[in-house]
C-alpha positions as CSV (number, residue, x, y, z in Angstrom):
1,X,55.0,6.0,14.3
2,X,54.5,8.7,11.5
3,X,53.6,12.2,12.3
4,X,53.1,15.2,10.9
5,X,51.6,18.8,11.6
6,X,48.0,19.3,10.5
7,X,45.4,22.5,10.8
8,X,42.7,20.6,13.0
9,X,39.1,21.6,13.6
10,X,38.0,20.5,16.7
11,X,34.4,21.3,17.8
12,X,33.8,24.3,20.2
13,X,31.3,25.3,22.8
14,X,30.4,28.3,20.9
15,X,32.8,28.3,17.6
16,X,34.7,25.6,16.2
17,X,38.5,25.7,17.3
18,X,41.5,25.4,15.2
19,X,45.2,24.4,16.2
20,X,48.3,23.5,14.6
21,X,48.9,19.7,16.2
22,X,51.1,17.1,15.5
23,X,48.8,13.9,14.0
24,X,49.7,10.1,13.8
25,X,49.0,8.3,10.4
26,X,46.9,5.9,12.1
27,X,44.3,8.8,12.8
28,X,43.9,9.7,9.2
29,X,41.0,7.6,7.2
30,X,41.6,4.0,6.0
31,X,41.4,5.3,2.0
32,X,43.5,3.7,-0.9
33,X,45.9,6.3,-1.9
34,X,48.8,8.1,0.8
35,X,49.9,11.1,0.1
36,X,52.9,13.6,1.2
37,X,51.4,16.8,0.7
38,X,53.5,19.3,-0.6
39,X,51.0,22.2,-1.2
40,X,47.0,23.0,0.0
41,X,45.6,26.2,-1.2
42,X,43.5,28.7,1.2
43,X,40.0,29.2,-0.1
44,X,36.7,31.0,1.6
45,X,35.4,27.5,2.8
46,X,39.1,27.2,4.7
47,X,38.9,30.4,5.6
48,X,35.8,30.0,7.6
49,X,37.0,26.4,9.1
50,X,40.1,27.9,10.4
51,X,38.3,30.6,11.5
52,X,35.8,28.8,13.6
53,X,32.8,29.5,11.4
54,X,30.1,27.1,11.8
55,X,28.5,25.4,8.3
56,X,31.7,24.0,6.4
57,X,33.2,20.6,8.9
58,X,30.4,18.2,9.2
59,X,32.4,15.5,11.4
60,X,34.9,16.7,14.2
61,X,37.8,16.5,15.0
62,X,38.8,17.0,10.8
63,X,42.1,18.7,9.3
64,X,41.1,21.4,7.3
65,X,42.1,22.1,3.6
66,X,40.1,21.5,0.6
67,X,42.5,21.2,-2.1
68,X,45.9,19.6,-2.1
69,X,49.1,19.0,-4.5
70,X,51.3,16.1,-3.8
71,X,53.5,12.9,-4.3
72,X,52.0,9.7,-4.2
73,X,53.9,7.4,-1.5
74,X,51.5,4.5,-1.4
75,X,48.6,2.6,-3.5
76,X,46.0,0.4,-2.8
77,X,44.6,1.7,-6.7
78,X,46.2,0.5,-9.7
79,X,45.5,3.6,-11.4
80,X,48.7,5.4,-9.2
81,X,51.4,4.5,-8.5
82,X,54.0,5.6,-5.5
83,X,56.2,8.9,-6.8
84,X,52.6,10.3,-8.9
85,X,52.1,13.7,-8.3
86,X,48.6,14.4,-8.2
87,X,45.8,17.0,-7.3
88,X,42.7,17.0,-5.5
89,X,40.1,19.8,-5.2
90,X,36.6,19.1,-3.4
91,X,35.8,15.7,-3.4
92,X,34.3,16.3,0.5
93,X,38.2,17.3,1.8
94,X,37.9,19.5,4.5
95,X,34.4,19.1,4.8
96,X,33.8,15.4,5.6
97,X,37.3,14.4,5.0
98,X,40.1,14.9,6.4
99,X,41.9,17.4,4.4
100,X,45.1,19.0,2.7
101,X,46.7,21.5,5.4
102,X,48.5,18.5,6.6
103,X,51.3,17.5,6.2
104,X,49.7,13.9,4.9
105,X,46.7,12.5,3.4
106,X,44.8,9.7,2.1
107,X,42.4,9.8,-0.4
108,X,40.0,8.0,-2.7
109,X,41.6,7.2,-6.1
110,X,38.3,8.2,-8.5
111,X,38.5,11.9,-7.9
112,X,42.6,12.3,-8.2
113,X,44.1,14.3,-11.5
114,X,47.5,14.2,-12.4
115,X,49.4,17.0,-12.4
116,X,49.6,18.4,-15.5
117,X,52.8,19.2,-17.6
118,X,52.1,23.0,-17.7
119,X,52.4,23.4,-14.3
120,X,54.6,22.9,-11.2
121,X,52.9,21.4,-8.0
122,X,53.1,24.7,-6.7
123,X,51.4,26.3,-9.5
124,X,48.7,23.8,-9.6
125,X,47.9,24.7,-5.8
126,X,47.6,28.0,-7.2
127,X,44.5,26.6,-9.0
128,X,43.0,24.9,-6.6
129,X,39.4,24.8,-6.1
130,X,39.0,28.4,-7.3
131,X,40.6,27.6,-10.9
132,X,38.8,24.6,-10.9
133,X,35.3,25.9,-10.2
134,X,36.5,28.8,-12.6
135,X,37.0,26.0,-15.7
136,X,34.1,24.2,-14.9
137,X,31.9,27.5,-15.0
138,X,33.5,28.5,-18.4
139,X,32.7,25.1,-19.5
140,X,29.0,25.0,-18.3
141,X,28.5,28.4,-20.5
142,X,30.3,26.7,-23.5
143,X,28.4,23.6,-23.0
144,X,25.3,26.1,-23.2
145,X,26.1,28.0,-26.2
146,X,28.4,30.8,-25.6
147,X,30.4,31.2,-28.3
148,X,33.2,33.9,-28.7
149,X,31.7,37.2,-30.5
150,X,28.3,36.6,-28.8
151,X,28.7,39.7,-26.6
152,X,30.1,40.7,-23.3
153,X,30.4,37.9,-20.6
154,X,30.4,39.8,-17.0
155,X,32.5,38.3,-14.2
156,X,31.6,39.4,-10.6
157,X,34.0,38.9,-7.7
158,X,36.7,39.7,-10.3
159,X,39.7,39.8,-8.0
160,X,39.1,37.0,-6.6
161,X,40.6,33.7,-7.2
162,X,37.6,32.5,-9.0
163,X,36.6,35.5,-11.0
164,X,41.0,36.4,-11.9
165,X,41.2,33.2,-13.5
166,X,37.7,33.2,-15.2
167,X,38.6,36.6,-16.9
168,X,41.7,35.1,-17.8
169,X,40.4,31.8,-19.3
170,X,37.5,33.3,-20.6
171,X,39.4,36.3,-22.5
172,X,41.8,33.4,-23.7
173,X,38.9,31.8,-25.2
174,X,38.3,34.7,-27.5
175,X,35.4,36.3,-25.0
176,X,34.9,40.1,-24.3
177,X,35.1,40.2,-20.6
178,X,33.8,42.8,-18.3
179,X,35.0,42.6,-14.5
180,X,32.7,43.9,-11.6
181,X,34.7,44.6,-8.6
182,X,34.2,47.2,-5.5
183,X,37.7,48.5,-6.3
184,X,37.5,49.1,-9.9
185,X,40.1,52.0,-9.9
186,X,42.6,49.7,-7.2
187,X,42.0,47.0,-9.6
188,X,41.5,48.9,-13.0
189,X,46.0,47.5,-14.1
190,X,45.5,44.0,-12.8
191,X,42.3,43.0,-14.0
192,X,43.2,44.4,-17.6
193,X,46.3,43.0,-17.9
194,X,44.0,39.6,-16.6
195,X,42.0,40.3,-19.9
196,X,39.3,42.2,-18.5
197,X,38.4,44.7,-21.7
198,X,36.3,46.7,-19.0
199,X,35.1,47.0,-15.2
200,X,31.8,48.3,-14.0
201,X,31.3,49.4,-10.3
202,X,29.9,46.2,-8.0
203,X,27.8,49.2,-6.3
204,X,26.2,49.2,-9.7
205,X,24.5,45.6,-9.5
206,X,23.8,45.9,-5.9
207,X,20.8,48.4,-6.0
208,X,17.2,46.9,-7.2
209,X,16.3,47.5,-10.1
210,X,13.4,46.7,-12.2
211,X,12.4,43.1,-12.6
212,X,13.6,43.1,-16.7
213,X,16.5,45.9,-17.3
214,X,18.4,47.0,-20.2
215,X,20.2,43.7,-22.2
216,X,23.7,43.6,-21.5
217,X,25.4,40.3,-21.2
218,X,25.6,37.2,-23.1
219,X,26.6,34.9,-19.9
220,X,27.9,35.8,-16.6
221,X,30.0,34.1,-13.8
222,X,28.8,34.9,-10.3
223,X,30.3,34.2,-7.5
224,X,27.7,36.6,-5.0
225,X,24.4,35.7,-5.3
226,X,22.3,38.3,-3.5
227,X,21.1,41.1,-5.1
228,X,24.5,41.3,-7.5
229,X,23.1,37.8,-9.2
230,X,19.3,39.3,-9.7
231,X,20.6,42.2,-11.5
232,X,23.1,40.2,-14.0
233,X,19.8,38.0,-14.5
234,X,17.6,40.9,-15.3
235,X,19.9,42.0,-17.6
236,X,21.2,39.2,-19.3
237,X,20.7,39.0,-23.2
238,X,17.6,36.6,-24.8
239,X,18.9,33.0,-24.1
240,X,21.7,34.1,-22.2
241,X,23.1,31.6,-19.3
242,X,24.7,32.6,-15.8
243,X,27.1,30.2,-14.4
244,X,26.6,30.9,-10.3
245,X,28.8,29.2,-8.3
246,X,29.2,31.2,-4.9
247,X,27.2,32.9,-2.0
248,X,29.8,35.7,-1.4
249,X,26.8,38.6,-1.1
250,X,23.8,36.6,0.2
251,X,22.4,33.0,-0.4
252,X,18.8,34.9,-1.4
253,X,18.1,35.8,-5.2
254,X,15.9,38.1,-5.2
255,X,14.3,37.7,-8.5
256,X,11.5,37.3,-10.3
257,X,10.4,34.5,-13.3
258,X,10.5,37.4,-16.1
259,X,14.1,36.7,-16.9
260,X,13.7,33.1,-17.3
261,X,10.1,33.3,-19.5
262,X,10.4,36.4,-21.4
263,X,13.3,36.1,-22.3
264,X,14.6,32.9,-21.9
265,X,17.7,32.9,-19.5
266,X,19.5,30.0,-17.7
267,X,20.6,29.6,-14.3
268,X,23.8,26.8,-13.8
269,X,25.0,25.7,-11.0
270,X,28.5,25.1,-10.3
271,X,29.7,22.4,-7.4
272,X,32.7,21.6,-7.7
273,X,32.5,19.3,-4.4
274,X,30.8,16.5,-6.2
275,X,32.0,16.6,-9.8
276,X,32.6,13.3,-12.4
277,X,35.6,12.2,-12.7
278,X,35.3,13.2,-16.9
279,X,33.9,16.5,-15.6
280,X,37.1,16.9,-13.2
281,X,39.5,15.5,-16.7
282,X,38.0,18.3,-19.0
283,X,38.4,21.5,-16.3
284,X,41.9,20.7,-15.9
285,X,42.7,20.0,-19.7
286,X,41.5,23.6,-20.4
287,X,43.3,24.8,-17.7
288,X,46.2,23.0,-19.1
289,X,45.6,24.8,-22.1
290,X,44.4,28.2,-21.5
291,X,45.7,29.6,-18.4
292,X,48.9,30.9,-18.6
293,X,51.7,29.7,-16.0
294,X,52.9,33.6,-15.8
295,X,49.4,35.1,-15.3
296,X,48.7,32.3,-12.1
297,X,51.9,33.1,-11.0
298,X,51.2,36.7,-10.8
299,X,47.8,36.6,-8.7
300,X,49.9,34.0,-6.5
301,X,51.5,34.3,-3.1
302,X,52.8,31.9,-0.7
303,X,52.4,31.2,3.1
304,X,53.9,28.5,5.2
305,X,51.1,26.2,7.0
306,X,52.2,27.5,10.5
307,X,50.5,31.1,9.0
308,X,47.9,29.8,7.9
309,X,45.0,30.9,9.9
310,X,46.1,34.4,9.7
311,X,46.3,34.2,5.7
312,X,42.6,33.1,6.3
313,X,41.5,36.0,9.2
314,X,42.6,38.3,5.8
315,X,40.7,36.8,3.8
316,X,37.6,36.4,5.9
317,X,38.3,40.5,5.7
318,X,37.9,41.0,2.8
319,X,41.7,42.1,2.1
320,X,42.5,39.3,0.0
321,X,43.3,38.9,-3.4
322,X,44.0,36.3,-6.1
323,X,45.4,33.3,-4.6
324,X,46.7,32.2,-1.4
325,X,49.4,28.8,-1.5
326,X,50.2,27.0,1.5
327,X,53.8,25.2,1.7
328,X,53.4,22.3,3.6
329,X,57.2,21.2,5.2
330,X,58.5,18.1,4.5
């Protein structure tokens, strides 16, 4: 009988509990595609699973992981075939599927994207659901209008995972970029060398302000709702757009209409859970072109899945940065 070691969530009294077990193949979900996972990456929604936080599993017991990289071993989908190395981001993994901090998988085929040539498994962990949901966001505000040379585009959250590889695709792209971070002097080298052209204080957008302020920003990616998304909306430019995909302040917005009438704004919403699969083809072709392998590989760093709940205690925080991989032994 095939086992191997997997982050499960197991449902608690008062929190959720996480261990390190050893599963059988058999327990894992009767899907088309097998997988040997060689790589999951570590994102705020594993973060919370592994740390017990109730809202993110929604069937127990379920391994955690919502993204994973690895090798096709066996097919019930004609579309792969056994030695394709593949990636998966959302999709319902680690929510209401069994995940990729395991050591294997199985999957539904519809939702699976090769690999692509400009990167090594490794490096396409590194993306994850956080380069993904970046790509789809830049792609939502292209889809909109934005243009390069239509002003600055602000990206909150910047040293994230999601806002790094925004500014990085987005300043690619041909956009002026500004980065709003709480560490803007900490974070002044990285974030420029990222592409940022400047960074404004995070304190800055998190005091009220009036309902309609000064015009600032052609589009914005937001990744903290709260009071931080209100004031990029009040102060977005006429017909501007802001692509929100994240809760990291607050799920309120505490906003009013007069952005949206007077002057004509957009709000999009990113979820890159449930996503086409043409959606899911186009975010990782302009990944595929516009994020360079050196500038992923610089907001990277790599754990083993034995530390992974510790990786995730950091992150839950607030001392991480960039990207977190998990190795998954073979």
């Amino acid at each position: 009988m095939t086992t191997f070691p997997a982050w499960v969530i197991r449902e608690g009294e008062r929190t959720n509990v996480a261990a390190l077990e050893d599963i059988e193949l058999s327990a894992l979900d009767d899907l088309p595609v097998t997988l040997r996972v060689g790589y999951s990456g570590l994102n705020y929604k594993d973060a919370l699973a592994l740390g017990g936080r109730p809202g993110v599993i929604r069937r127990f017991p379920l391994i955690a992981g919502i993204d994973l990289v690895g090798e096709v071993v066996e097919s019930r989908d004609e579309r792969w075939q056994a030695g394709d190395v593949v990636t998966l981001d959302g999709a319902g993994l680690g929510e209401d599927r069994h995940g990729g901090l395991a050591g294997m998988a199985r999957v539904g085929g519809d939702d699976l994207i090769a690999v692509p040539d400009a990167f090594t498994p490794a490096q396409a962990a590194a993306i994850g659901t956080a380069g993904f949901t970046a790509a789809l966001s830049a792609l939502a505000l292209e889809r909109h209008g934005l243009r390069p040379g239509d002003g600055p585009v602000l990206v909150t959250g910047a040293s994230g995972g999601v806002g790094s590889i925004a500014i990085s695709l987005l300043s690619r792209a041909g956009h002026e970029v500004v980065a709003a971070t709480g560490r803007v002097e900490q974070m002044r080298e990285r974030l420029t060398e990222l592409g940022a052209s400047d960074l404004v204080d995070r304190a800055d957008l998190e005091d009220k302000g009036r309902p309609l302020g000064r015009q600032r920003w052609a589009a914005v990616v937001d990744g903290a709702g709260g009071q931080i998304l209100a004031s990029a909306l009040s102060t977005l430019r006429a017909d501007g757009a802001a692509a929100a995909y994240g809760l990291a302040a607050s799920t309120d917005l505490p906003t009013s209409v007069l952005p949206f009438i007077l002057r004509g704004v957009s709000l999009l919403g990113i979820n890159s859970v449930h996503v086409t699969p043409e959606r899911r083809r186009q975010a990782w072709e302009l990944l595929a072109r516009d994020l360079d392998p050196a500038v992923l590989d610089s907001l990277t760093r790599t754990v083993d899945l034995a530390d992974a709940r510790d990786a995730a205690a950091e992150l839950l925080a607030g001392r991480g940065t960039g990207r977190t991989v998990v190795r998954i032994p073979s």
